[in-house]
C-alpha positions in Angstrom: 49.1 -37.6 43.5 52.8 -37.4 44.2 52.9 -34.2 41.4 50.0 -32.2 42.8 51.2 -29.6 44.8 48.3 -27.7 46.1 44.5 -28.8 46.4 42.1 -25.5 46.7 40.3 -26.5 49.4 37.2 -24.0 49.3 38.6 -20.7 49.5 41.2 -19.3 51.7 43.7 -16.8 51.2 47.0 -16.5 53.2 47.0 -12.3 54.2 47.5 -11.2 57.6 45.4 -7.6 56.6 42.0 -9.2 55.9 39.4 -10.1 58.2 39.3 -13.4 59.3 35.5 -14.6 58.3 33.4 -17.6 59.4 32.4 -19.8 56.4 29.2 -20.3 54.9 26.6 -22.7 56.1 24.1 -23.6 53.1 22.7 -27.5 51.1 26.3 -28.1 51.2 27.2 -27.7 54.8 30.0 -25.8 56.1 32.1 -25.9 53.4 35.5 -24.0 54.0 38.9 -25.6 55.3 42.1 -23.9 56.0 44.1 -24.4 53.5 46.2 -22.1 51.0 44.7 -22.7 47.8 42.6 -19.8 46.8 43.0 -18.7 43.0 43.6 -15.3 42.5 40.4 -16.0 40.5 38.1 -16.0 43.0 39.1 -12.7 44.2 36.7 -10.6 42.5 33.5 -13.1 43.3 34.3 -12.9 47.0 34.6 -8.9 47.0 31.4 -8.8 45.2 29.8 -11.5 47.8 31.0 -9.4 50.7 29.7 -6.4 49.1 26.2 -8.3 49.1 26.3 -9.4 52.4 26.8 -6.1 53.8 23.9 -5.0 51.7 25.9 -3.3 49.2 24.3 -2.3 45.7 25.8 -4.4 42.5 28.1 -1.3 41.4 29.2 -0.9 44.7 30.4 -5.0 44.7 31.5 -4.3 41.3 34.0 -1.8 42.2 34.7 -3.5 45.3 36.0 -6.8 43.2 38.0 -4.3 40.9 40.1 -2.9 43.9 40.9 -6.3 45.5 41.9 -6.8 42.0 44.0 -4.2 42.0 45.6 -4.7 45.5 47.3 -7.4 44.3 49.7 -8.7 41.6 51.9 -11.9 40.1 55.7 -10.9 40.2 57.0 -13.8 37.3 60.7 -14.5 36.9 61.0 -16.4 33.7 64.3 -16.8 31.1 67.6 -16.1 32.4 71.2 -15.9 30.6 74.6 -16.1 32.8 77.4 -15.8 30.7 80.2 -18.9 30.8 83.1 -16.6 32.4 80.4 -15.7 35.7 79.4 -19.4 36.6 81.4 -21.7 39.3 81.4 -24.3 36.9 85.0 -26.0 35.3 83.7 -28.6 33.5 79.8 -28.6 33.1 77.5 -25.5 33.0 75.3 -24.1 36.0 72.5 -25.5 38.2 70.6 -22.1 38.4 67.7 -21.4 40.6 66.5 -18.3 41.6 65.7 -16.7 45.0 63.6 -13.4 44.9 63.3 -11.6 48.2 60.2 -8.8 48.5 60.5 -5.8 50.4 59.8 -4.5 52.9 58.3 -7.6 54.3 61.2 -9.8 53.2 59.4 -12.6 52.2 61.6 -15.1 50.4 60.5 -17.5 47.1 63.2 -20.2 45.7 62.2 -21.7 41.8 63.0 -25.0 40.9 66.8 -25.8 39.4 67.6 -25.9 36.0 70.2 -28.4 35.6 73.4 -28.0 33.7 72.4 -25.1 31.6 74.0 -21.7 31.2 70.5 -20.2 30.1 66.3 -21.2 30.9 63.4 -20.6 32.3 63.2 -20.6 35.9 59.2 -20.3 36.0 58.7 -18.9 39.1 55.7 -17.0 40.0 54.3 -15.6 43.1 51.9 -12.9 44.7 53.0 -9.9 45.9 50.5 -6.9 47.3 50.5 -3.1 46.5 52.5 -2.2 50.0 55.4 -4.2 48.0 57.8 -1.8 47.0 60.7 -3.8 45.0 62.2 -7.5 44.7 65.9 -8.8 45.0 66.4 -11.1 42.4 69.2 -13.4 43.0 70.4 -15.7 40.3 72.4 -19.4 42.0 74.6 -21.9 41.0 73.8 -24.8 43.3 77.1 -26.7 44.1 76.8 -29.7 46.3 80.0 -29.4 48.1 80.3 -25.8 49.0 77.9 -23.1 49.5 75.8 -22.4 46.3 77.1 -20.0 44.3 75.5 -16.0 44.2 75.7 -15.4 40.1 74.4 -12.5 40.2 71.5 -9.8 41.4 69.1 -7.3 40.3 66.2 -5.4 41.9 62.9 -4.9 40.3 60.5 -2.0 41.3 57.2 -3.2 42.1 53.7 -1.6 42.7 54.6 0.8 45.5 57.2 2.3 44.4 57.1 5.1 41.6 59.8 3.5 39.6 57.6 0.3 38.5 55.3 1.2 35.3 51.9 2.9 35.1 49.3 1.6 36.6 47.2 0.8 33.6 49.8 -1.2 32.1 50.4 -3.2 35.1 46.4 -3.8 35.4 46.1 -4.4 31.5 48.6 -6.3 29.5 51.8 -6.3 32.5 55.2 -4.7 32.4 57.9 -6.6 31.1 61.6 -6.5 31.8 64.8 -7.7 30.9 67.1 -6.7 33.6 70.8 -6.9 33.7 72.7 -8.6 36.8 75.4 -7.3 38.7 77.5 -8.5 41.5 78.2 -7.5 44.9 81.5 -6.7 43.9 80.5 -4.6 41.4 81.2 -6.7 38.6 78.4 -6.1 36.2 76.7 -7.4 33.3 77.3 -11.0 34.2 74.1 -11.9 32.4 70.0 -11.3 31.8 67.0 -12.2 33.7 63.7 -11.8 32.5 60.5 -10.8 34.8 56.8 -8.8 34.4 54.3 -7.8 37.1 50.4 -7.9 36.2 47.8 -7.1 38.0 44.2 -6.7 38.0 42.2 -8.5 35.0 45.2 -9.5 33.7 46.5 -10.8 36.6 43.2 -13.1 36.5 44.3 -14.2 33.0 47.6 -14.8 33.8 46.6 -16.7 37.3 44.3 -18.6 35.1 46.9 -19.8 32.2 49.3 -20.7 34.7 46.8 -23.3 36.9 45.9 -24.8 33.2 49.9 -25.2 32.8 50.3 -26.7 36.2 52.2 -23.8 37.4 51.6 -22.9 41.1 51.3 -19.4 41.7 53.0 -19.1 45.0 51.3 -17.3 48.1 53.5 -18.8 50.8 57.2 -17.6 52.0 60.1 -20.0 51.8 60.0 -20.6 55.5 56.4 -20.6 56.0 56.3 -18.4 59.0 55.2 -15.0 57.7 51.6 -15.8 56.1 48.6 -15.8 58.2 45.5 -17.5 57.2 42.0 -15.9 56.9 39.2 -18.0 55.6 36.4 -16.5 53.5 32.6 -16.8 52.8 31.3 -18.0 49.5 27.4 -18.9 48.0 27.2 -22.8 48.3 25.0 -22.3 45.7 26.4 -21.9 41.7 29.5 -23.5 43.4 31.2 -23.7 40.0 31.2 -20.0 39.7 32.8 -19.6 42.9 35.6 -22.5 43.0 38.6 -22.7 40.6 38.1 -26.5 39.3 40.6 -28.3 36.7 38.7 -28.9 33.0 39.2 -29.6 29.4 42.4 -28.0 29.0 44.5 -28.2 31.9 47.7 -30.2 32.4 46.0 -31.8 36.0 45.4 -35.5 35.1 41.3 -35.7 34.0 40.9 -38.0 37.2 41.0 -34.9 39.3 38.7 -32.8 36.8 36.0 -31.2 38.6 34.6 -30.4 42.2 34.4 -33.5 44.4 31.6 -33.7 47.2 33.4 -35.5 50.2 30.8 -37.0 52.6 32.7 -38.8 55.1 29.6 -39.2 57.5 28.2 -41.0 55.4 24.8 -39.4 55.4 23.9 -40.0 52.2 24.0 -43.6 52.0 23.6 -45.6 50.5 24.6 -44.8 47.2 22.7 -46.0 44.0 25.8 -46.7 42.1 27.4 -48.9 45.4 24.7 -50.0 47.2 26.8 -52.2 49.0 29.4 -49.6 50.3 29.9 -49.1 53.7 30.6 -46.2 56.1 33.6 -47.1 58.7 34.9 -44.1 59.2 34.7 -43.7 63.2 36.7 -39.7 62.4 35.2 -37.5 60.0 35.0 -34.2 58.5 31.8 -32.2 57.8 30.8 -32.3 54.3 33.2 -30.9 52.5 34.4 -29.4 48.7 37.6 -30.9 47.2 38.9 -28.9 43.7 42.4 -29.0 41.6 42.2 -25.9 40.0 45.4 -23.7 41.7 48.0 -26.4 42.2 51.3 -27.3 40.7 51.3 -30.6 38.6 54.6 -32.0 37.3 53.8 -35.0 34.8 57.2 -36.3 35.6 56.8 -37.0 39.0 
């Protein structure tokens, strides 16, 4: 399990702006934990569940699900090409990672390292809201004697700003960008970076072919100080249409395929296929939902 990154864990979202909600008691118990590993795919169901609760009709959930949709979208930051003369390199190429700052809230994201190579694919995705108005992308040469290296930057225009691209080609296919990098010293043109913000449906479909890659989309700043947790409701009935879940497809290992059923109380014992196991837990949880289906997985590790 060393690779897995992320387990969603019921469904919780890290945002500061939405209600904080007690989760649902049903067959399964009280089946929510705290725990950042809501899919962006689940955004819709829960709008339209909270539309229901509140005795809303189907349209008005309907719409409801399309604006949460809409509220939000997946800043990527993908190929990137330095040129030779712009690295702190002598004898090898660059170590490049990326750092992308979002404003105003200043939230910070780091992407792996690509090692020894001028040019790659960082891969780095995260969530940022409509109140975002732009992202600092800065472009580093890791060096592990001196301070890493600033390449080069750019800003990007996001969602609240009039600069970033219509609205229905965010929400539809994404806006894509190959952006130029400068430095602070006004050199320019020191290389490329690729990015594209999506949102709505097609920040569903994107959500969902990253989690099948064993990308993480990522929801939580660098430092881990700015995000504050909200749990939410959801049916404990047609679970599967409320969890994301690894399946047929996905990179996740088959092992962790599925939605697990934890009963650590041991109240359904004993089983038919172990009659002879044994409850010895003397701490336990309530029963509880386990799934795999937002989470990084790196084979290699």
């Amino acid at each position: 399990m060393k690779g897995l990154n992320l387990l969603a864990l019921c469904a919780v979202y890290g945002a500061s702006t939405w209600a904080h909600e007690q989760c649902t008691s049903g067959p399964l118990g009280d089946e929510c934990a705290d725990e950042a590993g809501l899919s962006l795919l689940q955004f819709g169901r829960q709008a339209a569940a909270r539309g229901r609760a509140a005795g809303h009709s189907h349209s008005n959930a309907t719409e409801g699900a399309t604006d949460a949709l809409n509220e939000w979208a997946i800043l990527s930051i993908t190929h990137y090409h330095v040129k030779e003369e712009h690295t702190n390199d002598w004898f090898s190429h660059a170590d490049v990672y990326a750092r992308v700052k979002v404003h105003p809230s200043g939230k910070g994201y780091a992407s792996k390292m690509i090692v020894n190579k001028n040019k790659g694919n960082v891969d780095l995705h995260l969530y940022v809201p409509r109140s975002a108005t732009s992202a600092t992308i800065d472009l580093y040469d890791q060096d592990d004697v001196f301070s890493d290296y600033l390449m080069g930057s750019v800003n990007l225009p996001l969602l609240n700003s009039p600069n970033c691209c219509a609205q229905s080609q965010v929400g539809d296919t994404g806006c894509d960008y190959k952006l130029s990098m400068h430095r602070a010293d006004g050199t320019r043109d020191i290389g490329t970076v690729s990015a594209s913000v999506i949102s709505g449906k097609g920040m569903q479909t994107r959500a969902r072919e990253l989690n099948y890659r064993g990308v993480l989309v990522l929801f939580e700043d660098i430092t881990r100080t700015k995000d504050t947790m909200a749990s939410f409701s959801i049916k404990s009935v047609d679970i599967e249409q409320e969890l994301s879940y690894a399946r047929a497809g996905s990179v996740i290992p088959e092992s962790f395929h599925g939605i697990f059923w934890m009963d650590q109380r041991g109240v359904h014992l004993p089983l038919p296929s172990d009659p002879g196991y044994k409850h010895v837990c003397n701490v336990s949880a309530t029963e509880i939902l386990v799934s795999y289906g937002a989470g990084g997985w790196n084979p290699e590790t």
